[in-house]
C-alpha positions as CSV (number, residue, x, y, z in Angstrom):
1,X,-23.0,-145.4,41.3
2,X,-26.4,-146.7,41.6
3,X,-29.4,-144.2,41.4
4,X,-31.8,-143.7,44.8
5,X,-30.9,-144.0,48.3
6,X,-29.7,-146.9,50.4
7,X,-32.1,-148.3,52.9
8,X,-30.2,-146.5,55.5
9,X,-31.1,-143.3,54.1
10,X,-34.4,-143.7,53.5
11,X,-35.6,-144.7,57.0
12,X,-33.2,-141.6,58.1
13,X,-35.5,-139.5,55.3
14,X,-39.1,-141.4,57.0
15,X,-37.5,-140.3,60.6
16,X,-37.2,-136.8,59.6
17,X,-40.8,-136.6,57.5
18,X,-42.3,-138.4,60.1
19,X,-40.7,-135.8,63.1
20,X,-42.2,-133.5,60.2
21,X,-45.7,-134.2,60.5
22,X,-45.9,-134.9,64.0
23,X,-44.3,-131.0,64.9
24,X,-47.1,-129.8,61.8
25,X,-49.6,-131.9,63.4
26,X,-49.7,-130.9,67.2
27,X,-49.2,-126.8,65.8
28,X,-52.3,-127.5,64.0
29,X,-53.7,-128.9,67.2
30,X,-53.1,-126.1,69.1
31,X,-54.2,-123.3,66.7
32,X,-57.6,-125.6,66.6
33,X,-57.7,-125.5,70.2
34,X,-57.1,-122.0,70.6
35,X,-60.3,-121.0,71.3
36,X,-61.5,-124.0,72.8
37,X,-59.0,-124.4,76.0
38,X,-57.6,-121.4,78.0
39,X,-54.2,-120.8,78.4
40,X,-53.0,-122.8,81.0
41,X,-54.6,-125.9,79.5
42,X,-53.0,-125.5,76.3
43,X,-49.9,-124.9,78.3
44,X,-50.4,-127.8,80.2
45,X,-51.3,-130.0,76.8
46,X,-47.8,-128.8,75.2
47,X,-45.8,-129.1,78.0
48,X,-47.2,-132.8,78.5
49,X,-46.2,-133.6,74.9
50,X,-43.2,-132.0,75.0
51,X,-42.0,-134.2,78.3
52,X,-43.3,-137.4,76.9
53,X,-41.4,-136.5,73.7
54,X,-38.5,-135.4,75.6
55,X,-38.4,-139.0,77.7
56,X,-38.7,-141.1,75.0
57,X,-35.9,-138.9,73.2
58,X,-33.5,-139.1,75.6
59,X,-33.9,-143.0,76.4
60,X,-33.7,-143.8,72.2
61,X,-30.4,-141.5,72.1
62,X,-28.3,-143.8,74.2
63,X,-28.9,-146.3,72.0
64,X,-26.7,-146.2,69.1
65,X,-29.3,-148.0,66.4
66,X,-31.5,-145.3,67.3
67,X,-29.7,-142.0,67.4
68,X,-31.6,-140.3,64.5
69,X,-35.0,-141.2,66.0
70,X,-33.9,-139.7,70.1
71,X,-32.5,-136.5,68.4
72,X,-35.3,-135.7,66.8
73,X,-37.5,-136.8,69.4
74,X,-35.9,-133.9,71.4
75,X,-36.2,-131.9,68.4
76,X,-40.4,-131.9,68.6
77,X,-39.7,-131.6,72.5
78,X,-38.1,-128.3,71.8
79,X,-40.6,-126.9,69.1
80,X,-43.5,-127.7,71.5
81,X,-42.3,-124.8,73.6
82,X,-43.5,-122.3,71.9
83,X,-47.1,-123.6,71.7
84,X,-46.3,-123.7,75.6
85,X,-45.3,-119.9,76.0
């Protein structure tokens, strides 16, 4: 067995870091905002993301190559919603 990951793996491991820092990213976003925007912009502003994320998620799952990417596209969709709420 050789040591490290196959190529495979790591861009699965970058997909999942990168869905990572983009959730941790727009959180940090909104806290930042918090006091700047009222509610139904920050509303507005997550539920934006979250359909553009959403779209994009759902047209990469149908692709088979890019499975990994769509799912957890719709998996930052779905943790936008509570910086929607």
């Amino acid at each position: 067995m050789e040591a490290g990951l196959s190529p495979d793996e790591s861009r699965a491991m970058g997909y999942y870091f990168g869905a990572l820092l983009v959730i941790g990213a727009l959180g940090w976003f909104i806290t930042e905002g918090w006091d700047a925007f009222t509610g139904w912009q920050l509303a507005t502003i997550a539920a934006s993301y979250a359909a553009v994320f959403f779209l994009v998620g759902r047209r990469l799952w149908v692709k088979p190559l890019f499975r990994i990417p769509g799912g957890l596209l719709v998996t930052v969709a779905v943790c936008m919603t509570p910086l929607a709420v």
